[in-house]
C-alpha positions in Angstrom: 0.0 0.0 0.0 2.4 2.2 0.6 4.6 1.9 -2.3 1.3 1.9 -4.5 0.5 5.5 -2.8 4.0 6.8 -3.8 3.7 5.8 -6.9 0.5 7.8 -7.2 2.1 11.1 -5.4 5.0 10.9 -7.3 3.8 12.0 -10.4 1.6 14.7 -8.9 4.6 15.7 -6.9 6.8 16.1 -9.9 4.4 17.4 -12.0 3.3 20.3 -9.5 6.5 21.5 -8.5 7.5 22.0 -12.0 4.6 24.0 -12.3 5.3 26.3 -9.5 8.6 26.8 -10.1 7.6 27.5 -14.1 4.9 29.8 -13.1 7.0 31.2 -9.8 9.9 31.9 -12.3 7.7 33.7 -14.9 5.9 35.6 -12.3 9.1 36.9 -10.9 10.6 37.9 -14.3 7.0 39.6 -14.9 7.6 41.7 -11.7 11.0 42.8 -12.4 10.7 44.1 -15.6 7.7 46.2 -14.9 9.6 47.7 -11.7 12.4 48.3 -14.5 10.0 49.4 -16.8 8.3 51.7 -14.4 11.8 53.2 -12.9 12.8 53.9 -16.7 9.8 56.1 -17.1 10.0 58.0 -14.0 14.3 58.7 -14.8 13.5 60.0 -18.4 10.6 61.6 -17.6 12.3 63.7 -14.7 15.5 63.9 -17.0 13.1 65.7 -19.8 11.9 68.2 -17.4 15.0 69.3 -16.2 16.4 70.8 -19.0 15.3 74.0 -19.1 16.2 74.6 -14.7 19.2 73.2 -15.7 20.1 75.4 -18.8 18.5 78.2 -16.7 20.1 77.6 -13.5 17.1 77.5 -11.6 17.9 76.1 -8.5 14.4 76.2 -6.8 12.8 74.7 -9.6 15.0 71.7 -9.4 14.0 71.6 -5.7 10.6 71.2 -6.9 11.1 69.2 -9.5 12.7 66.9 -7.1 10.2 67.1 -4.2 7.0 66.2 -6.6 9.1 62.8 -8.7 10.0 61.9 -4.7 6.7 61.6 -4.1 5.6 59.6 -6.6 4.7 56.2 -5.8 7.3 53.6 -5.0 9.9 56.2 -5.3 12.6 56.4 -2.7 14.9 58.7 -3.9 15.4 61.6 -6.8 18.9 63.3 -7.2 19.6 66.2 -9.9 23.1 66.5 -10.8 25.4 68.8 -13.3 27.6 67.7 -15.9 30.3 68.4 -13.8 28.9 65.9 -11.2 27.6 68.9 -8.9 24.3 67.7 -6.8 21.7 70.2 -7.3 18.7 68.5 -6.0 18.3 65.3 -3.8 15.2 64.1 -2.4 14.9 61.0 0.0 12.2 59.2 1.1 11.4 60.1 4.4 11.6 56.8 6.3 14.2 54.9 4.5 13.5 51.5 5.9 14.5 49.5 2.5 17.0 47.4 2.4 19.7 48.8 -0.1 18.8 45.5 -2.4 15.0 46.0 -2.7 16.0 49.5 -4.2 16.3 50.0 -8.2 18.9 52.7 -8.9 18.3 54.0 -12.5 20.3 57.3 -13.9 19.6 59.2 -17.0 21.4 62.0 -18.8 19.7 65.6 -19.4 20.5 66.6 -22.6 19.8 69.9 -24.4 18.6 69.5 -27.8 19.5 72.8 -30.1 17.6 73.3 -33.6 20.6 72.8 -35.3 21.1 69.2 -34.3 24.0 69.8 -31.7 23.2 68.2 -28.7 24.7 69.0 -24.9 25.0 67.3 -21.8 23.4 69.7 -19.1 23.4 67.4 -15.9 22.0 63.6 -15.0 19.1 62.7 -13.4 19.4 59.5 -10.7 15.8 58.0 -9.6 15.4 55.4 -7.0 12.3 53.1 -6.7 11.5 50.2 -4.6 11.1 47.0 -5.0 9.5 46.1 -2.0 6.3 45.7 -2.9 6.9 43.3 -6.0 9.3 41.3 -3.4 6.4 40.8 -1.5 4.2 39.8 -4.2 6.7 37.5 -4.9 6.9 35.9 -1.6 2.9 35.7 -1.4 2.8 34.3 -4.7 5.3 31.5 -3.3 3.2 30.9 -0.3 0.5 30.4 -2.5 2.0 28.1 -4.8 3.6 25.8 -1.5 -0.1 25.9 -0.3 -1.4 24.5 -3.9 1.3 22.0 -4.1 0.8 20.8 -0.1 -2.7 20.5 -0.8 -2.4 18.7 -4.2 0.6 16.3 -2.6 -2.6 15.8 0.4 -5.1 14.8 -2.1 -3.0 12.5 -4.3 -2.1 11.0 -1.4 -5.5 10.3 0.0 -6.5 9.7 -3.5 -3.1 7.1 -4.1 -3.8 5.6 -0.7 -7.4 4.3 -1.1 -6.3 3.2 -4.3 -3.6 1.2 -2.4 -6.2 -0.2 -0.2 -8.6 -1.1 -2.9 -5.5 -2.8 -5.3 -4.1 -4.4 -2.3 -7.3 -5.6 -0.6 -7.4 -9.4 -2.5 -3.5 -9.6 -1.9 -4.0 -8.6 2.1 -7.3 -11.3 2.2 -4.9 -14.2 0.4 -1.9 -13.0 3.2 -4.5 -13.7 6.1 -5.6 -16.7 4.3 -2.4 -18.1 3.8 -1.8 -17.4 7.7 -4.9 -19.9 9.1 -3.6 -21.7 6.3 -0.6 -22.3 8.3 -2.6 -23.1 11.5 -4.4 -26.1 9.6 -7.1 -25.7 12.1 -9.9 -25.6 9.3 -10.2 -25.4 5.5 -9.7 -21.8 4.1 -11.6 -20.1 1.1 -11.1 -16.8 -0.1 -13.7 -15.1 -2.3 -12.8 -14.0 -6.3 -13.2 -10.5 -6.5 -12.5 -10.5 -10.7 -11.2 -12.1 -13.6 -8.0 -10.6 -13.9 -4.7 -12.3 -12.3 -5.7 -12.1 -8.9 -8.9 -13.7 -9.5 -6.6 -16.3 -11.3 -4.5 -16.5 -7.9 -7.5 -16.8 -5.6 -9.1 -19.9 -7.5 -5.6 -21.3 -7.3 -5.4 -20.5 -3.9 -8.7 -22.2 -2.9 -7.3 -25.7 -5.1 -4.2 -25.6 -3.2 -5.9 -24.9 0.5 -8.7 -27.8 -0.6 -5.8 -30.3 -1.3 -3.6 -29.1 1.6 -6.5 -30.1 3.6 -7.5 -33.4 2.3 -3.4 -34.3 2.2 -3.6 -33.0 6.0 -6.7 -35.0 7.1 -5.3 -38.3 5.8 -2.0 -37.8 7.2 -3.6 -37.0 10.7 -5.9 -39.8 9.8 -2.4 -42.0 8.8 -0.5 -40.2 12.1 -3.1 -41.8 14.4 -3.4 -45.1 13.1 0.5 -45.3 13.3 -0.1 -43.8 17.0 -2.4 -46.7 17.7 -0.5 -49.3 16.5 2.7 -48.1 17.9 1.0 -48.5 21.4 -0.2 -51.7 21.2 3.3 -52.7 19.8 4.8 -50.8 22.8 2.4 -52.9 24.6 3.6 -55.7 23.7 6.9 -55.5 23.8 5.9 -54.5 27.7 4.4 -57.6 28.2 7.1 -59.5 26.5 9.7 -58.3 28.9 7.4 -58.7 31.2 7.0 -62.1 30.5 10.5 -62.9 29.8 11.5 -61.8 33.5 8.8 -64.0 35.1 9.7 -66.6 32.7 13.9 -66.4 33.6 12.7 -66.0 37.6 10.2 -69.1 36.8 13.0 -71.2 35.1 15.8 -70.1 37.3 13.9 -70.4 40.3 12.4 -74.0 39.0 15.6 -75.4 37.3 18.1 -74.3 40.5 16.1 -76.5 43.2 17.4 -80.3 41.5 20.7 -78.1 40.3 21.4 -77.1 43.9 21.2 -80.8 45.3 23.6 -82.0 42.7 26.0 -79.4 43.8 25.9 -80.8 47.3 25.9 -84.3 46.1 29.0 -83.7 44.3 30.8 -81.7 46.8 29.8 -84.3 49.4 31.3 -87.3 47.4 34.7 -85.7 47.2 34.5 -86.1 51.3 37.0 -88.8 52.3 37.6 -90.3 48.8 40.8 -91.8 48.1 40.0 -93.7 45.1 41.9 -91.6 41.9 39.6 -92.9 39.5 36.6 -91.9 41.2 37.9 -88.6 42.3 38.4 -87.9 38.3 34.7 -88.4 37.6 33.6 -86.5 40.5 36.3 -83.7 39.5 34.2 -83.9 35.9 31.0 -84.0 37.9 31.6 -80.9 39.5 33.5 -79.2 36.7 30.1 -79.5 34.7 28.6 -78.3 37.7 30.3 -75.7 38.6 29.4 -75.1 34.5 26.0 -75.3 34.9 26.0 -73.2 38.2 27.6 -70.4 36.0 25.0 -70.1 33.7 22.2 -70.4 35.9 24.0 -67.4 38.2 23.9 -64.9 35.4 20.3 -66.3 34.6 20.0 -65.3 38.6 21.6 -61.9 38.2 19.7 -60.8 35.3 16.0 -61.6 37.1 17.2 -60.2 39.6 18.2 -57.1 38.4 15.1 -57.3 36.0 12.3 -58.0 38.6 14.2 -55.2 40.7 15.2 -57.5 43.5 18.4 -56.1 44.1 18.1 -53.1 46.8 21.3 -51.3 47.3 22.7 -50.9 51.0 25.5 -48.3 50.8 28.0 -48.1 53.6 31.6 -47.5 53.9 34.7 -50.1 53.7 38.2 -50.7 52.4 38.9 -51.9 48.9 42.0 -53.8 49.7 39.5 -55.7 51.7 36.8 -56.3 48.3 39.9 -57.3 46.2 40.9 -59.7 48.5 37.3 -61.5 48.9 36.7 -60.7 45.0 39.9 -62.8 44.2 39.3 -65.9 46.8 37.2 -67.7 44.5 39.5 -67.2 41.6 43.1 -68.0 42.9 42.8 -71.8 42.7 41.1 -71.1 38.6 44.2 -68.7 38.1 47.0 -71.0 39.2 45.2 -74.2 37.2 45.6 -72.1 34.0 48.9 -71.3 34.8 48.0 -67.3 35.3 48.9 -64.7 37.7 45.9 -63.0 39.6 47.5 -60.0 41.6 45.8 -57.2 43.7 47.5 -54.0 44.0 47.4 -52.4 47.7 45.4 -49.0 47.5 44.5 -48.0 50.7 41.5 -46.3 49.6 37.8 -46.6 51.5 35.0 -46.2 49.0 31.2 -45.4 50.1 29.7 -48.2 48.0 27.2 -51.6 48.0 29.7 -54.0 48.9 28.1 -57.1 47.4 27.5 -55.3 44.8 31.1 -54.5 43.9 32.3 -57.9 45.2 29.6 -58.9 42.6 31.4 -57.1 39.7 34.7 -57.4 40.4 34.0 -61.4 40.5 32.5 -61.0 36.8 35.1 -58.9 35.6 37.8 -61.5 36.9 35.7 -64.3 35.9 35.6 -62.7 32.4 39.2 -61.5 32.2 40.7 -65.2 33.1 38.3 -67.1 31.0 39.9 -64.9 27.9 43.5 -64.9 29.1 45.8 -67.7 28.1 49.3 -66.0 29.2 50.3 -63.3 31.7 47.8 -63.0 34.4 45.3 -60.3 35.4 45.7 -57.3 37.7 43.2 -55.8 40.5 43.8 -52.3 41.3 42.9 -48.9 42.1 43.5 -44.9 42.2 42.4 -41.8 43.4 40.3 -39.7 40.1 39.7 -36.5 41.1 38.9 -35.1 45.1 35.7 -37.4 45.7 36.0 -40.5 43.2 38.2 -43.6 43.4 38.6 -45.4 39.6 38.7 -49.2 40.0 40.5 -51.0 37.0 40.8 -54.6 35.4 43.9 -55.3 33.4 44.4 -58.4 31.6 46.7 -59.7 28.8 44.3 -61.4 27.1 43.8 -61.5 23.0 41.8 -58.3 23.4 38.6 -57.1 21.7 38.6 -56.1 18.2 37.3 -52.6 17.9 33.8 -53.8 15.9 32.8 -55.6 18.9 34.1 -53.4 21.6 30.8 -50.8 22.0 28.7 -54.1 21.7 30.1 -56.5 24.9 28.0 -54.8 27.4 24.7 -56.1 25.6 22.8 -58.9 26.7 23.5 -61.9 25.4 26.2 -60.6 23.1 29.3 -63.3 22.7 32.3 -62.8 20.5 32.5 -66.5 18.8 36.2 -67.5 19.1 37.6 -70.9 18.3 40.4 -71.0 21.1 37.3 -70.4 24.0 36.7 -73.9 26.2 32.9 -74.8 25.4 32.6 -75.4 28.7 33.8 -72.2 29.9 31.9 -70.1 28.0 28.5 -68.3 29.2 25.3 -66.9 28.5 27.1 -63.7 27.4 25.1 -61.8 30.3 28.3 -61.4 32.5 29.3 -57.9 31.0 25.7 -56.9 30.8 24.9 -57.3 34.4 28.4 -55.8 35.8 27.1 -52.1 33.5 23.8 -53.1 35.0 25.1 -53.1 39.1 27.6 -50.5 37.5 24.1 -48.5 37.1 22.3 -49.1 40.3 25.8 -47.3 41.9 25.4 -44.3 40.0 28.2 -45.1 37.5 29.4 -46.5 34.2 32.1 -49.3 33.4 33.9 -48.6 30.3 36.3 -50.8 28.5 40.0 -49.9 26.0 41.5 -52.8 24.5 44.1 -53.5 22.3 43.9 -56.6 20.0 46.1 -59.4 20.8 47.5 -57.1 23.8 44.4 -56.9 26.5 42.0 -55.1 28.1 40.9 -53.1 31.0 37.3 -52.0 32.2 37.4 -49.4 34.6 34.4 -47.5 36.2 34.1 -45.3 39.2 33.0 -45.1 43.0 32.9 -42.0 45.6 35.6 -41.9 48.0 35.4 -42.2 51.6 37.6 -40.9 54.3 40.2 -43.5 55.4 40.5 -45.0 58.9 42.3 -47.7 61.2 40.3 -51.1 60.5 39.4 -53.3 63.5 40.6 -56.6 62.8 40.0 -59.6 64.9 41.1 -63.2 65.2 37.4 -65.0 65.4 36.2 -63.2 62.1 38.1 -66.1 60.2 35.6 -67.2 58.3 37.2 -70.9 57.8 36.2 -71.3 61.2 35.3 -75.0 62.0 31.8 -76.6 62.1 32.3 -79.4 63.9 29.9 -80.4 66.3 26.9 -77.3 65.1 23.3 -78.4 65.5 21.7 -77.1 61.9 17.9 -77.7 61.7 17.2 -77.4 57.8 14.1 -76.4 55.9 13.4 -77.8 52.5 10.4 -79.1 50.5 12.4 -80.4 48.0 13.9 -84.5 49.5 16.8 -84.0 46.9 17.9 -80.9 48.8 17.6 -82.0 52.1 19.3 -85.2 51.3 22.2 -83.5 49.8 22.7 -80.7 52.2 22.7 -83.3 54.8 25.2 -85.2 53.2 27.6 -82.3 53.3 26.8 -81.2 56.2 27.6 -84.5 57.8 31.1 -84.1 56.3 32.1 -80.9 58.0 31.4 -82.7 61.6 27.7 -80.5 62.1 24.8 -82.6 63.4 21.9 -82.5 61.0 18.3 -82.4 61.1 15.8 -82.4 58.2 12.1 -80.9 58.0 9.7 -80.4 55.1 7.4 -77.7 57.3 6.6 -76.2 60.8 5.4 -79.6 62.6 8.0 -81.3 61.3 11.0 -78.6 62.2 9.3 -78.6 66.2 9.4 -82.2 66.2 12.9 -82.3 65.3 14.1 -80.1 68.2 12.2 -81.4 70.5 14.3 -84.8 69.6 17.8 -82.6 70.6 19.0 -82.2 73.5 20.1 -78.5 73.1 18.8 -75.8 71.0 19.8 -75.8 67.5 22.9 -73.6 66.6 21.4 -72.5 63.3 18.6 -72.6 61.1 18.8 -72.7 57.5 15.3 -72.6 55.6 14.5 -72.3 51.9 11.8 -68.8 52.0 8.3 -71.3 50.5 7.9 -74.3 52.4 5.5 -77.3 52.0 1.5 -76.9 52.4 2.5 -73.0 51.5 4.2 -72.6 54.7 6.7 -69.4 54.7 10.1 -69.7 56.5 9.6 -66.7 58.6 6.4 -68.2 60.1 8.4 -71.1 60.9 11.4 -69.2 62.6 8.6 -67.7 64.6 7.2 -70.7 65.9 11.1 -72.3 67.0 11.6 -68.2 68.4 8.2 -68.9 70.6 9.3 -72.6 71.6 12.8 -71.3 72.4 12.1 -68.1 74.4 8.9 -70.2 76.9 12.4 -72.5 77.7 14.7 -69.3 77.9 17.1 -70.8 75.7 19.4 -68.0 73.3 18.1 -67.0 70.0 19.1 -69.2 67.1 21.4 -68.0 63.7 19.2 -68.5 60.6 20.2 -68.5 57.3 17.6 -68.5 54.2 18.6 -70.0 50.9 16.5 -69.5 48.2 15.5 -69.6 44.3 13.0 -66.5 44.3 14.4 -62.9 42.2 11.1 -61.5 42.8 11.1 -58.2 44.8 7.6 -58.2 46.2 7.8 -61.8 48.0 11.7 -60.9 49.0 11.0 -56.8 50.5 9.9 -59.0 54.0 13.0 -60.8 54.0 15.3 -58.1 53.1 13.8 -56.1 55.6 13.9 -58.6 59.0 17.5 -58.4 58.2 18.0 -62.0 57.8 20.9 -63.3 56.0 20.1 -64.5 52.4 21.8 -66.7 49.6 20.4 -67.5 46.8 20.3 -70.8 44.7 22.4 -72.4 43.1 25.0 -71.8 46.1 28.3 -73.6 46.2 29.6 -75.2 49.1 32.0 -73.0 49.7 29.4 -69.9 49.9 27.4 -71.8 51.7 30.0 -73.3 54.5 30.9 -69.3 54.7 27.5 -67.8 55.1 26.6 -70.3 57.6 29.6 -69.4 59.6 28.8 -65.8 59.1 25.5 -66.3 60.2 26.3 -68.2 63.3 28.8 -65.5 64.8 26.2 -63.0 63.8 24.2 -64.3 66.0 26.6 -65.0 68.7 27.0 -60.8 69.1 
């Protein structure tokens, strides 16, 4: 609009100013010659009456003379002179209040005519008038011509702006319709003013808004379809890993019971056998065992950790301490491969889980060794930063190649390699679970290798101030067992029988019930309260082993006998039927355990209980 209005006052403006200043200029030209003109006549008529005063000499006639051209009109000044240059007469206005530039000097010679031709210069005649009127004219005349050309500028203007408004009124319409265009809340239509281009562009408009709409609609229509059917494939993808934990806590839970009891019967044939043949097979037996017993603990680690089982009890403790522990169970595997497993002193305390990180560091070293044919693999630790401790895990393995490296934390992810022992190889979950504990901590393990060099994995833990450990000789946990009382709870024969077995070869005196009746019978049968307790959590006729320690607490507190250790050994990952447990504090292990786990839990257990 407003380039279509200047476009319209342009022209006027042009065309109006030349106008004025043509006219002005002409005008002004006008003025001054008839101010010339007039200034002519009044000199030669004054110059032609002065020739006889001056031939004469008459001095008082000049003074007249002068006096009545002075006040003429317009005249500000009349001065009679002699040829010699002598003033005669001069007459001035009386109130000279011209400036010296709005005053026309002209001067004209008095000459004395004689009959016989000769002519003779008798004086000059010098008349003044002033301008000051036709300067004013002029002025007014300007004024005028400003006030034609404001007011001609106004009404183009007016006149170029509604023509603005009426040319740019279909454009404006199609800008606000392309606006709720942009919305897409409705379908837009704008109306066709004429047949000219914009009408053409306003029926194109309305094809292009109608198929904008229609393309809108079905992709809204597409958008929600997709919507629905992502949700009911995020649905089931919900309910398949869902399913997939209940059915790896079902399995695990089911598969561990008859797994546990040939754990114990093949650490319990081992007892006081001499025969090298039969220790062979049993060595096989337990080697495919302790196999077995692999798999089905990083089946257990992953329900676990899935069914959200594992609740975190943070507290503060030495590392050299977790190394040490972390690295029992791995000394006798190191030296049969012919490896070096070395811990490096730290001295550092961390504020951590500690079965969490013993947890871990077992995978890690479990993991490190299985992949590590020469060398040897190295525990260690060092201070990153003011409030974190980075724990590492060197080996001299063969290394990861770089394609698989981002990839070994996944579940189930296993780098297929000829030189691995069938036997020795897992479910690929170890690596999976360690980043998953790493998690639950707050942190991240990370991994650099080097093929054919080695590895290290490496993750973080927050300090914690340093100070003087209590040590003390009866917290060795190879304490013996000879002579204990252990009541245990089982409803699975198998178990019991194979528990009882090994129990029987560490010198403990053993007795066996299936539920509450049973377990009070047996005690009532001993001479002396039991020393411990060990129970699995589901008993039979859906009997729970805290109800049962409740009714041995009741039967040993009415003879005033000390409370009993207890120990609960169980197959269940599930959170909700373990928060009771967890919670009353009572020491738990969970199937498949080995006998050494077991022998040290139950030795725990007992001098927990003994203050």
């Amino acid at each position: 609009m407003q380039r279509l209005a200047l476009v319209a006052m342009l022209p006027t403006l042009i065309t109006a100013a030349l106008l004025v200043t043509l006219l002005t200029r002409h005008q002004l030209v006008n003025l001054h010659r008839m101010a010339q003109s007039n200034a002519d006549s009044i000199a030669t008529q004054t110059a032609s009456i002065c020739v006889q005063p001056l031939r004469n000499q008459q001095l008082r006639e000049l003074l007249h003379i002068a006096d009545s051209v002075g006040e003429l009109p317009h005249v500000t000044r009349v001065q009679i002179r002699t040829a010699a240059g002598q003033i005669l007469a001069d007459h001035r206005a009386p109130e000279d209040s011209h400036h010296p530039q709005e005053i026309l000097t002209v001067m004209r010679d008095v000459i004395d005519r004689v009959p016989s031709g000769q002519q003779t210069l008798l004086g000059s005649v010098l008349v003044g008038v002033s301008l000051h009127e036709a300067i004013a004219a002029q002025h007014a005349s300007l004024r005028h011509a400003l006030l034609v050309l404001l007011l001609s500028l106004v009404v183009a203007g007016v006149i170029g702006w509604l023509a603005a408004r009426w040319i740019s009124a279909p454009l404006r319409h199609l800008a606000d319709a392309v606006q709720q265009l942009g919305a897409g809340n409705r379908k837009v239509v704008v109306a066709v003013t004429d047949r000219t281009e914009i009408g053409e562009l306003q029926q194109g408009f309305n094809h292009a808004s109608a198929a904008l709409f229609d393309i809108q609609r079905g992709m809204e229509q597409q958008i929600e379809q997709a919507t629905l059917e992502l949700a009911h494939k995020n649905a089931a993808l919900e309910a398949a890993s869902v399913a997939r934990a209940r059915f790896l806590a079902a399995a695990s839970h089911d598969l561990r019971q008859p797994l546990y009891a040939l754990t114990l019967f093949s650490a319990a044939l081992a007892v006081d056998e001499t025969d090298p043949r039969r220790l062979d097979r049993i060595a096989h037996i337990q080697e495919c065992v302790q196999s077995l017993d692999h798999l089905f603990s990083e089946l257990l680690d992953l329900s676990r950790l899935e069914s959200g089982a594992v609740q975190i009890e943070l507290s503060e403790f030495p590392l050299d301490q977790v190394f040490i522990e972390a690295c029992r169970n791995f000394d006798m595997v190191a030296e049969q491969r012919g490896l070096q497993l070395t811990t490096r002193h730290t001295g550092l305390w961390v504020r951590s889980d500690r079965t969490m990180l013993i947890r871990m560091l077992s995978n890690l070293i479990s993991n490190a060794l299985r992949y590590t044919h020469l060398g040897g693999v190295l525990l260690g630790a060092r201070r990153d930063g003011a409030d974190h401790v980075r724990v590492e895990v060197w080996d001299t393995g063969r290394g990861i190649a770089p394609e698989h490296l981002a990839s070994v934390f996944d579940e189930f992810y296993r780098i297929d390699d000829h030189h691995d022992d069938s036997s020795s190889r897992g479910l690929g979950l170890g690596l999976a679970t360690v980043q998953r504990l790493a998690e639950l901590l707050g942190s991240e393990v990370r991994a650099k290798s080097r093929l054919g060099r080695g590895s290290v994995f490496h993750f973080k833990l927050h300090s914690a101030p340093a100070r003087e450990e209590l040590t003390s000789p009866s917290d060795d946990i190879s304490a013996d067992l000879s002579g204990k009382r252990v009541l245990v709870l089982d409803d699975d024969p198998a178990t019991l029988s194979g528990i009882r077995f090994l129990l029987h070869s560490w010198g403990c005196e053993v007795a066996v019930a299936e539920d509450r009746l049973q377990a009070l019978e047996a005690i009532e049968n001993w001479p002396a309260p039991a020393d411990i307790v060990i129970s699995d959590l589901h008993l039979r006729h859906g009997e729970r082993a805290l109800d049962v320690f409740a009714a041995i607490d009741q039967h040993y507190l009415r003879d005033g006998e000390a409370p009993f250790a207890r120990l609960l050994i169980t197959g269940e990952t599930r959170n909700d039927r373990l928060r009771e447990i967890i919670a009353a504090g009572i020491p738990l292990l969970y199937k498949p355990a080995s006998p050494q786990q077991l022998r040290e839990t139950i030795v725990a257990a007992w001098k927990s209980a003994r203050g």
